[in-house]
Steps between C-alpha positions, in 0.01 A plus 500: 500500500633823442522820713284664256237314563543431846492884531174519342309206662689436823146370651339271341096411551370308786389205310860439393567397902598129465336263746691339822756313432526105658863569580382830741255287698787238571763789632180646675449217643861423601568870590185429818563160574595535830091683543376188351688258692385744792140463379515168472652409878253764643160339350652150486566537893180738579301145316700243685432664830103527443517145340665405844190686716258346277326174673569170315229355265498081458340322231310154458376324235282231504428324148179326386399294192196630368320217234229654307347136429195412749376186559245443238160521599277635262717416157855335390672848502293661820687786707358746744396760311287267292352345805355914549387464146804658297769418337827667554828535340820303701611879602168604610533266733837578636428819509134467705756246739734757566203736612381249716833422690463902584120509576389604840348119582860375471702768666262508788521137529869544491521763739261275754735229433831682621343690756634805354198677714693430860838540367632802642844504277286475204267785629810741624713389160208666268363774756178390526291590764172450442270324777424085494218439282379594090779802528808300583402240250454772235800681587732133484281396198659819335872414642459170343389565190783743477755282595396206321580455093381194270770435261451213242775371342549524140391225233407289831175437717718604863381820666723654788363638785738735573486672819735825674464543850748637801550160625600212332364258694135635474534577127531148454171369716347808329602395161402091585156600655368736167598179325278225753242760489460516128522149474261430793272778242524293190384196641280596728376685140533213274275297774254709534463525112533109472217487767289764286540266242413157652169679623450625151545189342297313742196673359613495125524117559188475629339757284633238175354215702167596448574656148650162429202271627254738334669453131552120602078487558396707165714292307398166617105628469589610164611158394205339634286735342642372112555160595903523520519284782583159299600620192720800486461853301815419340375139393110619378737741267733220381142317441319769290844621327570101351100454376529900331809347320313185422247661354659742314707250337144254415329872349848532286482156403054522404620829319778347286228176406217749407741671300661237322177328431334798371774545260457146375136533496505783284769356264273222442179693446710738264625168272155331511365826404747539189555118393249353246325169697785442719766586250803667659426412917816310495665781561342569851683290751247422707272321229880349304525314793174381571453129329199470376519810319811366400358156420209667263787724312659191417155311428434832264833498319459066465142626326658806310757262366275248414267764301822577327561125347133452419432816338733390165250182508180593608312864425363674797146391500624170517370300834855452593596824529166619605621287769778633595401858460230388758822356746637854490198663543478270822871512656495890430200557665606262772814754535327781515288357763819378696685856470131667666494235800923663516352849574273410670732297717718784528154765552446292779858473657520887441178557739639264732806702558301842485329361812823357643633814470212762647542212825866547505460879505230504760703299698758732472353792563329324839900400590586864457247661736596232759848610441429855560270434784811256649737805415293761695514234758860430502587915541252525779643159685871622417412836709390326770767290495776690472323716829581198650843465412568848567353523801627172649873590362466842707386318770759272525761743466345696799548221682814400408624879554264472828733231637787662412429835678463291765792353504683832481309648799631138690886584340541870631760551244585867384651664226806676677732370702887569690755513316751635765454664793613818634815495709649774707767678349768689717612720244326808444406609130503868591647706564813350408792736604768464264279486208295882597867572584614435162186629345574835735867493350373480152244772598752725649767458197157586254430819727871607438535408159193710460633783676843482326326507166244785634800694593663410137168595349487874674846521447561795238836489528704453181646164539723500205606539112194345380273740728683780379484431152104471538471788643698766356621505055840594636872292440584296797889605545555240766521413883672586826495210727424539869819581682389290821448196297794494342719498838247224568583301218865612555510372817318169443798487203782499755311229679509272201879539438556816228662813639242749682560836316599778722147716670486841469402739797341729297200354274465731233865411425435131519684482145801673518636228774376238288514555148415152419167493672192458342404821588804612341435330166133622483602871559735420197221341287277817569815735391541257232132557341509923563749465292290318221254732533697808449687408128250721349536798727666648813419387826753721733233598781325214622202563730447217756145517702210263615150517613538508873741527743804206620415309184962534412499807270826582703625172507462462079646799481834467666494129392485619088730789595737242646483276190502772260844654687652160485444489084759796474202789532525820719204462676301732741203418775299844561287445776213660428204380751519881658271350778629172583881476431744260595745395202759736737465256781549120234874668427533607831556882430350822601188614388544865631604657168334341191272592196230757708865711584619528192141634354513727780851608384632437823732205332672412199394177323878412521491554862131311528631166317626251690696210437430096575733199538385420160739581217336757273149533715372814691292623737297865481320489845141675539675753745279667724106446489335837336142580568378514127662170337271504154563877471901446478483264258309714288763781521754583250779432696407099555525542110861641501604250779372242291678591156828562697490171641429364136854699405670312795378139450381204272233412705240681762236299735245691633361342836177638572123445720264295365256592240205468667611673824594869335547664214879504480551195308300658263659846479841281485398222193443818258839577562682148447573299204279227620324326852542224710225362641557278802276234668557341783393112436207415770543831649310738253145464370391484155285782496764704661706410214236561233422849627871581500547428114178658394638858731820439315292423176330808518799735494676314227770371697762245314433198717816286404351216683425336845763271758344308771717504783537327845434154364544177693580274327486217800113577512458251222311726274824646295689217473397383143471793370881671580672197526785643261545725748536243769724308242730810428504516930623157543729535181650746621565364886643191394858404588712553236705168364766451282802713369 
């Protein structure tokens, strides 16, 4: 970034603040650790000593095995709930269990049991007070139910009984006598619903007696009534369905006769009707196969044949064949009179089967109606005697289910039963004192941790390079590490074996007795990037101020006057904080004559200078405090002091009060080549800062850049990011080797 633009913009917008960085909440958090370990003891301890106070709770269990199957009464699958007339799902009736183990009729019974009423512990453990009688049972009623928790075990049918009482002893009769009692309840419940039962059933079975007797009676009338008594309904059916087929099968047989004789009948009337005296009947079958007719066709052929010889002989008046014209007359006639006795053979065999078959039909149709009347019959005896069937298979089953509710009432066995029972327990499951003491610990180190990180969090403080960067659009020129921490880490150094490096009494000179410190080599690094910044133009008057006061304005300047001196520059420190000097008391000389004496032309400026152990660096003290500070720095002779100083050397620092505080700074950066600004890392707030380059913004001051001094680096929260510089440190302290 150049100073240009840093000049311009030196404060950039709120929403260009980055956010917390992980790193600052671990050095916060190591920077108060001694508060949270403090925390922690202090609510750790407070917790252990109130655990201690705290009276000791005991726990017993007792464990039961709940079966939801019932001994079957009413049906194969029966349970309780269907005995009330509803059927309920398998966690239904855990659940209504577990309601019941807590109902007032078991408690009570419980509490009667243990004599819990009488028991004075019991009474004074719990406070209550209230007289013998309905009030004392209410008020242990409530104890117990309190104290008592039904906890089934998953994917099984065990229930706990789980009870917490001051005394272990007692919580385990309590625990053991909830259980009896809900037992006791169960069966004394399943009896009483088994003997509900039995009396119901006793009139149900009686009730399908008589129903049974009454059906028994109808049906046997009903029999007598259509004479069923020797021969059965099923049998008279049998009878009537065999003669319907019988007959059927005659009528189909008269039928197929009548039809077949018809047919001849009518193919003999149709070839007497078209044959000439008996010519052409030979080819109905019935009169081809009868043998006379079959005897007179040969007779008339013997004739015909004979006709035939005598005709060449004789003439046809002739006796002889008169003769035999008269024998066919005769044998024709004689068939013609055989084929009419045929039909009416077959007239008469026809009305014999149209007889046959009106009978067969009549007799039919009389079969029929008996069948239907036998049918009407059968549904009416089948309805009476299935109500028998019905009605004696319900009564059996009453009375089967009669002696088996019975039996059950005789068996008193019940649906839940022990599993284990409750046994006293010495150790107590609260409150346990190491583990609240633990918890308290954990409590306590939260409760610091959250103040640590509160404190981080309303910190304002600039913390480092990053901070600095997001708040102001200035060059960061570099660091000044804090001179206590770097005796520290000298110190801890010699410990480990390398050579200690010599301590200065006076701090603000920490780096002229130990040139190879890291303070020394960050001073340099700073000197080292002014000069970067001033290729382009002059930088001979260099203004050093901050935003508030003790934030090592003084200290930065005599550090980069020392480092610029020992580069080969003549270098001068002008003390300019008219209000609050003391760069005449760092070099140890006096402050009675200084820059106020030789504006008030009681001095020289020769005379004012004075000069430090440090080759090529001096000192112009403040001199005596004026009245008007601002005022003399706007007078023309600061101005001529300040160019005859510029004649005598390469390069001037102006030390002077901080920005916000007065106006002097400001008088003073219109007259240097460029400013300084120093922060003080977690010493000066952000805001401070921002409000310092915006008053510096405002009159156009050349801002060169910002150096955050006072840095530990043993805090943790530098260490990453200036490690060159603690490389260049330990470089530089090593024992040399070699030639």
């Amino acid at each position: 970034m150049s100073t240009l633009e840093s000049s311009s913009n030196p404060v950039p917008p709120r929403s260009e603040l980055i956010s917390i960085d992980p790193k600052e909440l671990l050095h916060a958090l190591r920077k108060r650790k001694w508060l949270i370990l403090l925390c922690a003891v202090a609510v750790g301890g407070a917790v252990a000593a109130g655990t201690a106070r705290q009276p000791k709770v005991y726990k017993a269990v007792a464990r039961l095995l709940i079966d939801a199957e019932v001994p079957k009464i009413l049906g194969e699958e029966a349970t309780i709930d269907e005995l009330g007339a509803q059927a309920r799902t398998q966690a239904a009736f855990y659940n209504t269990q577990f309601q019941i183990i807590k109902s007032r009729s078991v408690v009570r019974a419980a509490i009667k049991a243990a004599e819990l009423e009488q028991n004075a512990a019991f009474l004074a453990s719990y406070e209550i007070t209230a007289p013998e009688g309905e009030p004392r049972l209410k008020a242990i009623e409530g104890v117990m139910k309190n104290i008592l928790r039904v906890a089934p075990e998953v994917q099984s049918r065990i229930v706990n009984l789980v009870v917490e009482d001051f005394d272990a002893e007692r919580a385990a009769r309590i625990a053991n006598q909830i259980g009896q009692s809900y037992i006791d309840a169960t069966l004394e419940r399943r009896l009483s619903t088994v003997r509900g039962a039995s009396s119901w059933l006793d009139e149900r079975v009686d009730e399908f007696k008589n129903q049974l007797e009454g059906a028994e009676k109808q049906l046997q009338e009903f029999r007598e009534k259509h004479m069923l008594i020797s021969v059965s309904l099923e049998d008279r059916q049998n009878m009537i369905s065999g003669s319907l087929t019988t007959l059927n099968q005659k009528l189909i047989e008269t039928r197929t006769q009548l039809i077949s004789l018809r047919s001849e009948r009518k193919v003999m009337q149709d070839a007497i009707s078209a044959s000439d005296k008996g010519a052409g009947l030979d080819a109905v079958p019935i009169i081809s196969r009868n043998p006379i007719i079959t005897e007179l066709k040969t007779s008339i052929t013997s004739l015909y044949k004979q006709k035939a010889e005598n005709s060449a002989r004789y003439g046809e008046k002739h006796p002889v064949m008169q003769g035999i014209e008269k024998q066919i007359a005769e044998a024709q006639d004689r068939l013609s009179a055989e084929a009419g006795l045929i039909i009416a053979a077959l007239d008469h065999d026809i009305a014999a089967l149209d007889g046959a078959e009106i009978e067969l039909a009549k007799a039919m149709a009389e079969e029929k109606d008996k069948a239907i009347q036998l049918n009407n019959l059968s549904l009416e005896y089948n309805q009476l005697s299935r109500g028998v069937g019905t009605t004696k298979s319900m009564y059996e089953n009453l009375l089967t289910r009669h002696t088996q509710a019975d039996l059950s009432g005789l068996l008193e066995s019940n649906f839940v039963r022990w599993m284990e029972m409750a046994e006293a327990d010495p150790r107590p499951v609260r409150p346990i004192l190491e583990k609240n003491a633990a918890l308290g610990l954990l409590l306590g180190a939260f409760l610091g941790i959250l103040i640590a990180v509160g404190a981080m969090l309303l910190d304002n403080t600039v913390k480092g390079q990053t901070d600095l960067e997001a708040l102001l659009n200035l060059p960061f020129l570099g660091i000044l590490p804090s001179i206590e921490g770097e005796t520290k880490t000298a110190r801890a150094r010699s410990k480990s074996g390398a050579p200690a490096p010599v301590e200065s009494n006076t701090r603000d000179l920490y780096i002229v007795s130990n040139p190879k410190s890291a303070v020394a080599e960050c001073a340099r690094s700073i000197r080292t990037n002014l000069m970067f910044l001033s290729t382009g133009r002059s930088l001979k008057k260099v203004l050093l101020t901050s935003a508030g006061p003790a934030e090592g304005k003084s200290t930065t300047a005599i550090a980069l006057g020392i480092t610029m001196a020992q580069a080969g520059n003549r270098v001068l420190v002008v003390d300019t904080d008219l209000r609050r000097p003391r760069l005449h008391r760092v070099f140890g000389v006096s402050g009675e004559v200084g820059l106020t004496s030789v504006l008030l032309g009681s001095n020289t400026v020769e005379s004012a200078i004075k000069r430090s152990e440090v080759v090529g660096l001096d000192l112009l003290p403040c001199g005596p405090l004026p009245p008007n500070p601002a005022e003399l720095l706007h007078t023309d002779g600061f101005a001529k002091i300040v160019k005859e100083l510029e004649a005598r050397y390469d390069r001037i620092i102006f030390d002077s009060p901080p920005v916000n505080a007065v106006t002097d700074a400001i008088i003073l950066s219109q007259i240097v080549d460029g400013t300084i600004l120093v922060v003080k890392a977690m010493g000066t707030p952000r805001e401070a800062i921002r409000r310092t380059a915006r008053h510096l913004q405002d009159v156009r001051a050349h801002v060169l850049g910002v150096v955050l001094n006072d840095v530990d680096f043993e805090e943790g929260g530098y260490a990453q990011h200036y490690y060159y510089q603690r490389y260049g440190y330990a470089y530089g302290t090593e024992p040399e080797r070699g030639a």
